[in-house]
C-alpha positions as CSV (number, residue, x, y, z in Angstrom):
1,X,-19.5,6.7,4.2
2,X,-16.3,4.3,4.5
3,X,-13.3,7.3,5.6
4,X,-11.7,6.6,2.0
5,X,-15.2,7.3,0.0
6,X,-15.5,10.4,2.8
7,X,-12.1,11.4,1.6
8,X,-12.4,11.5,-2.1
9,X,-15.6,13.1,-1.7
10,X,-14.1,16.5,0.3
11,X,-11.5,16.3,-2.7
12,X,-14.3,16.6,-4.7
13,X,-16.0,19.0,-2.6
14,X,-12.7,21.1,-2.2
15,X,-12.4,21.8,-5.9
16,X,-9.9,19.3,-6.7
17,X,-9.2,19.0,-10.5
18,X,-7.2,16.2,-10.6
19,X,-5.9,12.7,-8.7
20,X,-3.0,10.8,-9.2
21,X,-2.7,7.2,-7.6
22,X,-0.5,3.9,-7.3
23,X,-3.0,1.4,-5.3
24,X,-2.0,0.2,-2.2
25,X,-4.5,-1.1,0.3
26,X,-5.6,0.6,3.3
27,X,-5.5,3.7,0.1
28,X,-7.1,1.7,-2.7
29,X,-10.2,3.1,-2.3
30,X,-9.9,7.2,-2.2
31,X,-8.8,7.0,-6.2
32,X,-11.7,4.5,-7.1
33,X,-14.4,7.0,-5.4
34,X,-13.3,10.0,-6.8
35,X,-12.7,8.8,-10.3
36,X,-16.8,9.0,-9.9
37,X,-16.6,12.8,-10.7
38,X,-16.3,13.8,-13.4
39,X,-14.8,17.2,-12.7
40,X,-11.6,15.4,-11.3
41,X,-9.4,14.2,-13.6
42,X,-7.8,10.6,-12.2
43,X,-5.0,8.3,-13.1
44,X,-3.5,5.1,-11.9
45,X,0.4,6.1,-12.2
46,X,3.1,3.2,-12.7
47,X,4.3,4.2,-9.1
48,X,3.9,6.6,-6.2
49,X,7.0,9.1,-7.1
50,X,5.2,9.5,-10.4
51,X,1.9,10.3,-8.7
52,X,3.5,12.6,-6.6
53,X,5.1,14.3,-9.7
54,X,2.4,14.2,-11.5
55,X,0.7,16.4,-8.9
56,X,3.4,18.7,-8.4
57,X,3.1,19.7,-11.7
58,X,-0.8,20.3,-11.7
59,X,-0.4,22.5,-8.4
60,X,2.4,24.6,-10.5
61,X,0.1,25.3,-13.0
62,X,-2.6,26.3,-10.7
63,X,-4.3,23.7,-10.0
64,X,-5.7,22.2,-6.4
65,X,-4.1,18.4,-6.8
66,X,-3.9,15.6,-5.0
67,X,-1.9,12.1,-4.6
68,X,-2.7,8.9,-3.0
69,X,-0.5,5.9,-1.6
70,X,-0.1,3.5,1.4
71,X,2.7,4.2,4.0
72,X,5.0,2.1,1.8
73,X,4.5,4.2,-1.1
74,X,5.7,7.3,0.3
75,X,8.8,5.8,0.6
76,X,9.2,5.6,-3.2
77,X,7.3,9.4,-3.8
78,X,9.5,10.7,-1.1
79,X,12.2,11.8,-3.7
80,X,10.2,14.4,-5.3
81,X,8.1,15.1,-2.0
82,X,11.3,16.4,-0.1
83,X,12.1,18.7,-2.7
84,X,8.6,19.9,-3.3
85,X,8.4,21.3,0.6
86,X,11.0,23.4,-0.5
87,X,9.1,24.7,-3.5
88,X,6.0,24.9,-2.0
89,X,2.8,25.4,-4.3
90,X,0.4,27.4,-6.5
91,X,-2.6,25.4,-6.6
92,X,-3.3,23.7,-3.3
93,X,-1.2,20.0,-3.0
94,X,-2.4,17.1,-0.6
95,X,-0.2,14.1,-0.8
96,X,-2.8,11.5,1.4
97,X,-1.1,8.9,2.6
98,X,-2.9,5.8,4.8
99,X,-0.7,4.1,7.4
100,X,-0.9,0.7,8.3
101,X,-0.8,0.0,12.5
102,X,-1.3,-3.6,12.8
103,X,0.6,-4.7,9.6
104,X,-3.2,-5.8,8.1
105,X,-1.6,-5.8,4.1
106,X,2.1,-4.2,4.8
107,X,5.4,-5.4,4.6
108,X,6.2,-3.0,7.8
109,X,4.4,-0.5,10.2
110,X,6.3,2.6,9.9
111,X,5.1,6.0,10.7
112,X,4.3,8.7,8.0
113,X,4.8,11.6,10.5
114,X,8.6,10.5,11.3
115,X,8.6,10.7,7.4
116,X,7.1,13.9,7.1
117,X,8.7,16.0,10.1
118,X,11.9,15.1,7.9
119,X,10.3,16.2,4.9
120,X,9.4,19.6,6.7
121,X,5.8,19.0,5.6
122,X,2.7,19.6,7.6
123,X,0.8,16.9,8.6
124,X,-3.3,16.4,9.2
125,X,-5.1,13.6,10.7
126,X,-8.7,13.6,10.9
127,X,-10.3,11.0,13.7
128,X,-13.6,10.1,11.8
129,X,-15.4,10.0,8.4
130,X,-16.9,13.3,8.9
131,X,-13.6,15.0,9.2
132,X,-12.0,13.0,7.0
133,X,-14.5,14.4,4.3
134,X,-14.6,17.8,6.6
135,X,-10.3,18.5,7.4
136,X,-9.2,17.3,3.2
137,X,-11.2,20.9,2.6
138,X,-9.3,22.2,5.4
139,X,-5.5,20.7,4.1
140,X,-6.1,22.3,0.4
141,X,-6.9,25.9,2.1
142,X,-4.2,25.6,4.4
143,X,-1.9,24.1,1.8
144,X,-2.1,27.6,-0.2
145,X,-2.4,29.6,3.0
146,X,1.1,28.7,3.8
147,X,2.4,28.1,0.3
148,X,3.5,24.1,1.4
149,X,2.3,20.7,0.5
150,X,0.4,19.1,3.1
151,X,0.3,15.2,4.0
152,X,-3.6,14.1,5.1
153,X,-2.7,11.3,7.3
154,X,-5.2,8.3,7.6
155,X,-4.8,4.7,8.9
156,X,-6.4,1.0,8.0
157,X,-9.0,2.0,11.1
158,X,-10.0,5.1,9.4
159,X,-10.5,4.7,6.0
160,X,-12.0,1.4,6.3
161,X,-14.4,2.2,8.9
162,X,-17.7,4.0,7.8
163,X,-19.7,7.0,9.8
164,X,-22.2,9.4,9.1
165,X,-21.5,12.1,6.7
166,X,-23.0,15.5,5.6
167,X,-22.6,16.5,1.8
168,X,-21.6,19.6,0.0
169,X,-21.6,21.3,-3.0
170,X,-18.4,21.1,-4.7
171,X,-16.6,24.9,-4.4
172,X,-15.4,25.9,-7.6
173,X,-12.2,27.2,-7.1
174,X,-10.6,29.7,-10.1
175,X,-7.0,28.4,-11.3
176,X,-4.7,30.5,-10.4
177,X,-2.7,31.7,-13.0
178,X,0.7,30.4,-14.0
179,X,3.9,33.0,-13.0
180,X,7.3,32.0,-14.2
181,X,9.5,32.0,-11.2
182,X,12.7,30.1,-11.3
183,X,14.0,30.9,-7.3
184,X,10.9,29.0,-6.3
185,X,10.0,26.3,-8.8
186,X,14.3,25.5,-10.1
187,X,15.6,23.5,-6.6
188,X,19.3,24.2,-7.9
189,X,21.6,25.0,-4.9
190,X,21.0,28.9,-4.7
191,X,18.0,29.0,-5.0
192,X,17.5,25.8,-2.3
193,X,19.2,27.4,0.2
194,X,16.4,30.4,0.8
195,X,13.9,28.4,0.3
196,X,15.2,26.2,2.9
197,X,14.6,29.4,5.5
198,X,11.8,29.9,4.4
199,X,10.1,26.3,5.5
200,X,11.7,27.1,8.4
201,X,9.7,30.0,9.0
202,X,6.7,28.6,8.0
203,X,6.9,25.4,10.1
204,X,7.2,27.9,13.2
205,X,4.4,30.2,11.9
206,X,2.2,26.4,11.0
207,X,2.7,25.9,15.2
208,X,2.4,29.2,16.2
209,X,-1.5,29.5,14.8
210,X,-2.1,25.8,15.5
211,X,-4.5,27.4,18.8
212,X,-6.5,29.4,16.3
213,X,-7.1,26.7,14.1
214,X,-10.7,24.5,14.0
215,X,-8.8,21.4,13.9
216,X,-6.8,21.4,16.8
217,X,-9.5,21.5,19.6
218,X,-9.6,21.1,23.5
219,X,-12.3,19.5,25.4
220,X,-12.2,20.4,29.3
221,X,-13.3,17.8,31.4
222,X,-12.1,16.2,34.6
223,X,-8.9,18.0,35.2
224,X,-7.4,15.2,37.2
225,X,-6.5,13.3,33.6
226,X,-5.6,14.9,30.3
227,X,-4.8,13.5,27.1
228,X,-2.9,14.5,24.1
229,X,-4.0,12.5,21.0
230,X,-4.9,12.3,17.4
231,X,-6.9,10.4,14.8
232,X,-8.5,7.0,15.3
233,X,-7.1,7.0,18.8
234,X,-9.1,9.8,20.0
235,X,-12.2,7.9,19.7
236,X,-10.9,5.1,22.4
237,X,-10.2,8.0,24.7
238,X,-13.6,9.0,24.2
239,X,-15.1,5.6,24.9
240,X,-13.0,4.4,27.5
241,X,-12.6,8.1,29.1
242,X,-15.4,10.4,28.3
243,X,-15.1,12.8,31.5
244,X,-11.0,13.1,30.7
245,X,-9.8,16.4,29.5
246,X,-8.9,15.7,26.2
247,X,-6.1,18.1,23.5
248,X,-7.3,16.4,20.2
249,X,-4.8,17.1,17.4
250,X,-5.8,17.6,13.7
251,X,-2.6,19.2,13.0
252,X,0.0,16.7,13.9
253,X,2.7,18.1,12.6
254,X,4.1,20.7,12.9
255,X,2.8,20.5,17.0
256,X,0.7,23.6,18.4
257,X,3.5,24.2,21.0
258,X,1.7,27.4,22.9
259,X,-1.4,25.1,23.1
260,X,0.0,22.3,24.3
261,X,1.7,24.3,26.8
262,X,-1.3,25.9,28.4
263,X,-3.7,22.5,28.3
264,X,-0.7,20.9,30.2
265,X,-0.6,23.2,32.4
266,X,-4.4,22.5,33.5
267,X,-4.5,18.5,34.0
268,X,-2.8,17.0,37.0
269,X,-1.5,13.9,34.5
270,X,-1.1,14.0,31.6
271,X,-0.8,10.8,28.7
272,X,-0.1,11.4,25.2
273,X,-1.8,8.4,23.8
274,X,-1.0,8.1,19.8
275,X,-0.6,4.6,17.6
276,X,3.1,3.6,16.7
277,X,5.9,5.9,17.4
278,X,6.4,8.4,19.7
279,X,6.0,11.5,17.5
280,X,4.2,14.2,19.7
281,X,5.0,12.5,23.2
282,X,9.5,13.1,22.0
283,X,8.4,17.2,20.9
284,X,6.1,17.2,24.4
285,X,8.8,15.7,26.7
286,X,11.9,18.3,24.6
287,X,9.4,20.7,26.2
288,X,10.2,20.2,29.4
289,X,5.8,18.8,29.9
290,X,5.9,15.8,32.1
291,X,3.6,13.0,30.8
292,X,3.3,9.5,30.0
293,X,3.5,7.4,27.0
294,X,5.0,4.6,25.5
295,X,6.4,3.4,29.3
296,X,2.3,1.9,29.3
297,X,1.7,1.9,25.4
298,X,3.0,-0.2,22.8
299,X,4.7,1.0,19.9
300,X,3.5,-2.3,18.4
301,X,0.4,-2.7,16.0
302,X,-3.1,-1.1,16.2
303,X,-4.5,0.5,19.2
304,X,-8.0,-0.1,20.6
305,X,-10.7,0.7,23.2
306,X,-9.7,-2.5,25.2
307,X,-5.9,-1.7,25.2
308,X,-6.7,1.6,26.7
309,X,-9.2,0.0,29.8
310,X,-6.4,-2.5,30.6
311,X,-3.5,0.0,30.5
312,X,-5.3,2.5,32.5
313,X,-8.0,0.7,34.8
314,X,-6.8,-2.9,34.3
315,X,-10.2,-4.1,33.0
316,X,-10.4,-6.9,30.5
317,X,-13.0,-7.1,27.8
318,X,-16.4,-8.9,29.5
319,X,-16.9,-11.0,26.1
320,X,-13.5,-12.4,25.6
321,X,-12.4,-12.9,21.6
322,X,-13.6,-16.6,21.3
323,X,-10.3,-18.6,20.1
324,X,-10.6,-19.8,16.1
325,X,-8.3,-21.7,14.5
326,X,-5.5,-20.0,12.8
327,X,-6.2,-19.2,8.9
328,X,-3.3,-18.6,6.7
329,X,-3.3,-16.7,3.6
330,X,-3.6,-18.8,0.6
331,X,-3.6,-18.3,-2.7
332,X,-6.8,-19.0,-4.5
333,X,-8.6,-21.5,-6.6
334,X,-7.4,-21.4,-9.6
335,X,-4.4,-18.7,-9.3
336,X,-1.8,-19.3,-12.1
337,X,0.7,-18.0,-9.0
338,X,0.2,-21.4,-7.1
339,X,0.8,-23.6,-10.8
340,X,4.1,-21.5,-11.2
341,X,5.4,-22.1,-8.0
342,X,4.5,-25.8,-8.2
343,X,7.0,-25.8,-11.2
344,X,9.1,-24.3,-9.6
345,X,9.4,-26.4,-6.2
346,X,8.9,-29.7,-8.4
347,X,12.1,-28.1,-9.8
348,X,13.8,-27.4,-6.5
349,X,14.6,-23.8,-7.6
350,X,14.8,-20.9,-4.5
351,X,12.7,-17.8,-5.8
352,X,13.6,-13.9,-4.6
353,X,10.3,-12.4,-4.1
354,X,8.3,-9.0,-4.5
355,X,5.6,-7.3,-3.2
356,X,1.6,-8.9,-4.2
357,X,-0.5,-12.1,-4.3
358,X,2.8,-14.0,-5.1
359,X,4.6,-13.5,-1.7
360,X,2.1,-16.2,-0.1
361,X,4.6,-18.9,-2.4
362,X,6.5,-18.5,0.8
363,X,4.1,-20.2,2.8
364,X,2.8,-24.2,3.2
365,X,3.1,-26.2,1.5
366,X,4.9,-24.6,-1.6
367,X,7.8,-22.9,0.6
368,X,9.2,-21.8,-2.9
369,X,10.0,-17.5,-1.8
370,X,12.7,-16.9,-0.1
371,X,12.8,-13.5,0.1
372,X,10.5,-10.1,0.1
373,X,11.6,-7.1,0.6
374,X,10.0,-3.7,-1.6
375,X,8.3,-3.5,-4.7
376,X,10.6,-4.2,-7.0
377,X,13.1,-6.0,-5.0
378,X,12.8,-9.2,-6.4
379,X,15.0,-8.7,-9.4
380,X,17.6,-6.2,-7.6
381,X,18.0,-9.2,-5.0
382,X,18.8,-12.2,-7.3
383,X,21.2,-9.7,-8.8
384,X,23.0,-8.6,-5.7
385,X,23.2,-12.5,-4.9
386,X,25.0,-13.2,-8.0
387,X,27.5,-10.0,-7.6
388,X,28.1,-11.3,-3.9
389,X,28.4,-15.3,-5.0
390,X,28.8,-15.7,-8.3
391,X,26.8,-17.4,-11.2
392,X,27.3,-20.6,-9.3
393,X,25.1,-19.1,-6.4
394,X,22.0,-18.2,-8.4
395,X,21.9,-21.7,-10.6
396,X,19.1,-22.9,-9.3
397,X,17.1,-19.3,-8.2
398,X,15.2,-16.9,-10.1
399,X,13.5,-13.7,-9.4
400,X,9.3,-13.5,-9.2
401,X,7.4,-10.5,-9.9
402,X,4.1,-9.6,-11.0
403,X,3.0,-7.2,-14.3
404,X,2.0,-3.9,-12.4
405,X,5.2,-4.3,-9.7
406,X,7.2,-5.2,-12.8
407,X,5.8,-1.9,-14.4
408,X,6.0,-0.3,-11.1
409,X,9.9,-0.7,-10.4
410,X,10.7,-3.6,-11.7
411,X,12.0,-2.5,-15.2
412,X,14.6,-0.3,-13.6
413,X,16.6,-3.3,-11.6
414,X,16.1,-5.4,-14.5
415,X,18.1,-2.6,-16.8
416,X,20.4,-3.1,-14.2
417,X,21.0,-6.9,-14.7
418,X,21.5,-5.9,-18.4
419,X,23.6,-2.8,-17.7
420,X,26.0,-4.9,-15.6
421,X,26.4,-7.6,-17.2
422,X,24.6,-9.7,-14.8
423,X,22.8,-13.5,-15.4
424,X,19.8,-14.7,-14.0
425,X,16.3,-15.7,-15.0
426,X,13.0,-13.3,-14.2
427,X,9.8,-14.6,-14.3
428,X,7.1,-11.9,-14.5
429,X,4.0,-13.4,-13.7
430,X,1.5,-11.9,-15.7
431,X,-2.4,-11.7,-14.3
432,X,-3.1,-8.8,-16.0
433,X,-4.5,-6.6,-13.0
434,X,-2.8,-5.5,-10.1
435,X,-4.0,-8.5,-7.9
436,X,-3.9,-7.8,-3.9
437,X,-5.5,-4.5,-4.1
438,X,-8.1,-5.7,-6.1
439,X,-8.1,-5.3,-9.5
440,X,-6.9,-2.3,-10.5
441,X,-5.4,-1.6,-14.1
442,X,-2.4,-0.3,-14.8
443,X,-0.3,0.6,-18.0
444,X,-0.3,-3.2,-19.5
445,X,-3.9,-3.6,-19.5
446,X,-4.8,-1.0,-22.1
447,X,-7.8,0.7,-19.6
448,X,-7.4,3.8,-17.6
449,X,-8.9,4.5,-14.0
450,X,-11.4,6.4,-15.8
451,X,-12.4,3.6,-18.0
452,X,-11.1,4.6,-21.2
453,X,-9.1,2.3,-23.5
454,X,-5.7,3.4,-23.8
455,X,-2.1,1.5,-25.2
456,X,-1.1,-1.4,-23.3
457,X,2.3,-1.7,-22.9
458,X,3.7,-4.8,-24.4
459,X,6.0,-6.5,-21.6
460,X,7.7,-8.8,-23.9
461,X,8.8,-6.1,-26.2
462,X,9.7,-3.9,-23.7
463,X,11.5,-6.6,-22.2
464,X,13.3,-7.3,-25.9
465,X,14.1,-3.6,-26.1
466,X,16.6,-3.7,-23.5
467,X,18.3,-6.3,-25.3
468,X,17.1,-9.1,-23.9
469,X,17.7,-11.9,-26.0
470,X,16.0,-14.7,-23.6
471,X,12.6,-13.6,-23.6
472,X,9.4,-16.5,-23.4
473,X,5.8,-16.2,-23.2
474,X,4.8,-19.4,-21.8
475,X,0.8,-20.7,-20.1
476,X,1.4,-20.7,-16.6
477,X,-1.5,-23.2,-16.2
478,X,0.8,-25.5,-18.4
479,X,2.9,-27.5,-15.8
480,X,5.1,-29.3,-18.7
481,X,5.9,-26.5,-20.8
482,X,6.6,-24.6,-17.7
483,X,9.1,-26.2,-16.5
484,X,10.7,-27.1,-19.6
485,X,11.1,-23.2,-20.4
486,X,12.2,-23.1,-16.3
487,X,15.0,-25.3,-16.8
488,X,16.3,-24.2,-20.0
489,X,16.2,-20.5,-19.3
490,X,17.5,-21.3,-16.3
491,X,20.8,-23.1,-17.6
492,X,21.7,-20.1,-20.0
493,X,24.5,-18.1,-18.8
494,X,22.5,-14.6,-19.7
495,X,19.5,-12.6,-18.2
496,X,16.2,-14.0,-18.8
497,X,12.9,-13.2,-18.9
498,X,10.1,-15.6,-18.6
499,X,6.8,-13.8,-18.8
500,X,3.8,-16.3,-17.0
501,X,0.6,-15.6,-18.7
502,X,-2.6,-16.8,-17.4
503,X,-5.6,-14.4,-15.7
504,X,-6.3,-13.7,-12.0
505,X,-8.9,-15.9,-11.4
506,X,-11.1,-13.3,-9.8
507,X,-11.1,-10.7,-12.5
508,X,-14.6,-9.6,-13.2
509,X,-16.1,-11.1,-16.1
510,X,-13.9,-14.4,-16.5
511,X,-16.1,-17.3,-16.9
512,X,-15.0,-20.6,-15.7
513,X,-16.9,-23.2,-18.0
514,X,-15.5,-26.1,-16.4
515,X,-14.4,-27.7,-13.1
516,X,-12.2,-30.6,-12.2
517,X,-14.1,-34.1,-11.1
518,X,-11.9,-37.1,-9.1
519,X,-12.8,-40.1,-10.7
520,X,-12.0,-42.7,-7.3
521,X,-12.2,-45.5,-8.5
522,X,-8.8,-44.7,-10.9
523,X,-7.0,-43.1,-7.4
524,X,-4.0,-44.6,-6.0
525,X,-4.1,-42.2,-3.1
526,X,-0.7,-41.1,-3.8
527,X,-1.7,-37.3,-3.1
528,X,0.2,-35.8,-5.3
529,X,-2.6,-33.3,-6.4
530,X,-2.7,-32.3,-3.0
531,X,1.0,-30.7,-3.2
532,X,0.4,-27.5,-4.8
533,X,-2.1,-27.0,-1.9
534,X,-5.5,-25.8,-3.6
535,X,-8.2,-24.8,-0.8
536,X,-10.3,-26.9,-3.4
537,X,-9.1,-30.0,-2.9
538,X,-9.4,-32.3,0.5
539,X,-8.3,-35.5,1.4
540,X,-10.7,-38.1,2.3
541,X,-10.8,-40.5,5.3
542,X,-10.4,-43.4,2.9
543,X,-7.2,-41.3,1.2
544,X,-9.0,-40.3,-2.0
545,X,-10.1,-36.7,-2.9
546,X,-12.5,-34.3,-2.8
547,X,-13.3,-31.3,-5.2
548,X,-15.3,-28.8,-4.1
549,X,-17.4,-27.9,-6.9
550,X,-17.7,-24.2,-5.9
551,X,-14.1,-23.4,-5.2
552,X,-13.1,-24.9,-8.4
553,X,-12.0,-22.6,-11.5
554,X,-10.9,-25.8,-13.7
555,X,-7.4,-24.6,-14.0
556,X,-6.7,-28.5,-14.4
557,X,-3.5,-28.2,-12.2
558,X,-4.5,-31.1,-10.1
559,X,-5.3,-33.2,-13.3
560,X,-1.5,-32.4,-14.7
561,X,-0.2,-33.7,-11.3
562,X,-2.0,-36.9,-11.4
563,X,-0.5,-40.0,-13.6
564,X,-3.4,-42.3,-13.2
565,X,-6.0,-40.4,-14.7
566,X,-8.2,-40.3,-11.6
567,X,-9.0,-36.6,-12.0
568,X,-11.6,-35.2,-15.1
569,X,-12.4,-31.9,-16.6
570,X,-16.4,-31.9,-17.2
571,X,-18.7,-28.8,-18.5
572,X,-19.9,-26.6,-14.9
């Protein structure tokens, strides 16, 4: 099983009853496995702090729950989590969150334990798919055990790697039954303030068991070197150093202290040998243990077996990586992203950026993003610009997001621009999927995660609701129109909204019936097609084109950019 399918299946196993999710790859993955029972009831949310919510209140009611979200999204759910370690639960709570070392699909490589040891919630990190399906059993009995949400930590590695896994029957477990209780559930001051002691107390009870707990586990080998370590990493240790001692972690946080302690205390040297930040090697020095860490370990990207044989016997790998040439993202054949951004550079116009297909504008050879920050962000940027710099600033720069980031934070910062009287021109550029992650539907699209129709929010009228006067539905495969609407909406003194309508190429089920043919005897070798950069198109020795038949989606972009008619649309 890949360590995602492994993890939706011990949800499954564990009694779970229902699954809240925003998509985010390395997470994707858990919520579109475990929508495939149907004893769980699953839901794409708009965004990760609803998801979290939405699990809070199933646990309150009884229920065992679970949310899902990338490293990211626990940035945006953290609101709600923070205040739900305080209140603990009723039906067990896992919040499962998937870092990213190595910065595969992120925007940054933060740790989710430095998140959660401020949170005050417990951590658990399972090292293969076995535990992964074995220790999310584990978190939900735990998770009621000690009246606390628990965070199952996994990483890119992990959940995308597959391994051998033993099935279950799913445990039916009886909802507990709903009490009324204000001190716990009502996080108003008073009340905060004992519950507040009370995490305390059961962080140091948490650490105190941690050496009677399956999870946490040492294997005795060579005492001359020990290791401390956790998750993915602990099957380097295993390769590179089988006859090492080895503390492996499935409790990360809070830290077995006592355990820690006493394995120390039998190894000569000890290495705490954990990907990104320093989490248990800072709790492990405040002890007064003496080990190494990050002084020969990066905090930087994804560990490996290879890193470990260099650091520690200064090995390098017999089969070298064999050097390929560099491969940038692109967008794809036939993405209405790359005919939006060609309007836009043709048009010389800066864009603010958000998160999803659409950051790759800032790349060769459209250069058109300048800026990426959040989900979300796009719109709050171009607005902070023009409060820093004036309307004269943001005349030629609009704001780029796509439908489910729009739905996901986007309509908040732009009821800001409204609110505050700002100006500036939007452009949501409608696919209708959520693109990067892989298709996944979301409240526009009018289907659930379970596959049942459902209303699809109408973007334009939501978009008019706010008061939006400046609202246009425009073809974003149509280059003239485009920029016509561009420069008008543009020009207008007044927040804007153009909504960019065209679907993801890839979406299953969109048929393509034609494809673009160069005609060479009418080219002029000018290579203007060649500007928006489709992967279709090449340039031939002699300066004409070629169309690769079996890239090409007939989007007809490369036909609007040609004046000499050298470039047909004929039947696939």
């Amino acid at each position: 099983m890949l360590g995602n399918a492994a993890i939706a299946r011990g949800a499954y196993e564990a009694g779970v009853k229902v699954s809240a999710a925003y998509p985010g790859t390395p997470s994707t993955e858990i919520s579109e496995n475990i929508v495939n029972y149907p004893e769980v009831y699953c839901e794409w949310s708009p965004n990760e702090k609803v998801a979290c919510e939405v699990a809070i209140g199933a646990s309150m009611s009884g229920v065992r729950s679970m949310c899902s979200m990338k490293h990211v999204g626990l940035n945006v759910a953290s609101d709600p989590l923070y205040t739900a370690s305080y209140i603990g639960v009723n039906g067990g709570m896992v919040v499962i969150v998937a870092d990213d070392p190595g910065l595969y699909s992120s925007q940054n490589e933060q740790d989710t334990r430095m998140v959660a040891r401020a949170a005050m919630v417990p951590v658990i990190e399972p090292s293969d798919s076995q535990e992964a399906k074995d220790f999310i059993k584990i978190a939900f009995d735990l998770s009621e055990e000690y009246d606390t949400p628990i965070i199952f930590r996994t990483t890119t590695r992990l959940g995308h790697s597959q391994g051998l896994v033993t099935l279950e029957e799913r445990k039916e477990i009886e909802d507990k039954a709903y009490e009324r209780n204000s001190a716990k559930n009502v996080m108003m001051p008073g009340m905060a303030k004992k519950r507040h002691i009370y995490v305390e107390e059961r962080l140091k009870k948490m650490s105190d068991d941690g050496a009677k707990m399956a999870i946490n586990r040492v294997e005795m080998g060579d005492t001359k070197v020990g290791f401390i370590t956790s998750g993915i990493a602990y099957q380097y240790v295993k390769e590179v150093c089988p006859e090492a001692s080895v503390l492996k972690l499935g409790l990360v946080n809070p830290i077995p202290k006592a355990m820690i302690k006493d394995f120390a205390s039998k190894v000569d040297k000890l290495y705490i040998f954990e990907e990104l930040e320093p989490v248990i090697e800072e709790q492990v020095r405040a002890m007064g243990i003496e080990c190494i860490g990050k002084e020969v370990f990066t905090v930087q990207g994804e560990y490996s077996a290879n890193m470990l044989r260099k650091v520690l016997k200064g090995e390098e790998p017999e089969n070298k990586a064999v050097e390929v040439p560099a491969r940038p993202p692109i967008l794809c054949p036939g993405c209405p992203h790359r005919s939006v951004y060609t309007a836009l550079k043709n048009l010389k116009i800066h864009a603010a950026g958000d998160i999803g297909c659409y950051t790759l504008g800032a790349v060769a050879p459209l250069n058109v993003v300048d800026t990426a920050v959040c989900m979300g962000s796009s719109i709050s940027t171009l607005h902070g610009m023009e409060k820093a710099k004036g309307r004269e600033f943001i005349k030629d720069w609009v704001a780029v997001i796509g439908d489910s980031t729009f739905l996901h934070t986007g309509v908040n910062s732009l009821m800001n621009m409204v609110y505050n009287k700002a100006t500036g021109t939007v452009l949501i550029l409608d696919n209708s999927t959520t693109g990067m992650t892989g298709h996944q539907d979301h409240a526009a699209t009018g289907k659930t995660l379970m596959g049942e129709p459902t209303y699809a929010i109408d973007i334009y009228n939501l978009c008019k609701a706010m008061g939006i006067d400046n609202v246009v539905e425009v073809d974003s495969y149509n280059q003239a129109e485009l920029t016509k609407v561009i420069k008008e909406e543009v020009a207008k003194e007044a927040v804007s909204v153009i909504i960019c309508k065209a679907p993801c190429a890839l979406l299953k089920g969109l048929k393509f019936p034609n494809v673009c043919k160069p005609v060479s005897e009418k080219c002029k070798k000018c290579g203007a097609c060649l500007k928006p950069g489709c992967p279709a198109l090449t340039k031939n020795e002699d300066g004409t084109i070629s169309i690769d038949m079996t890239m090409c989606n007939g989007c007809g972009l490369c036909m609007q950019m040609c004046k000499f008619d050298a470039i047909d649309k004929v039947e696939r």
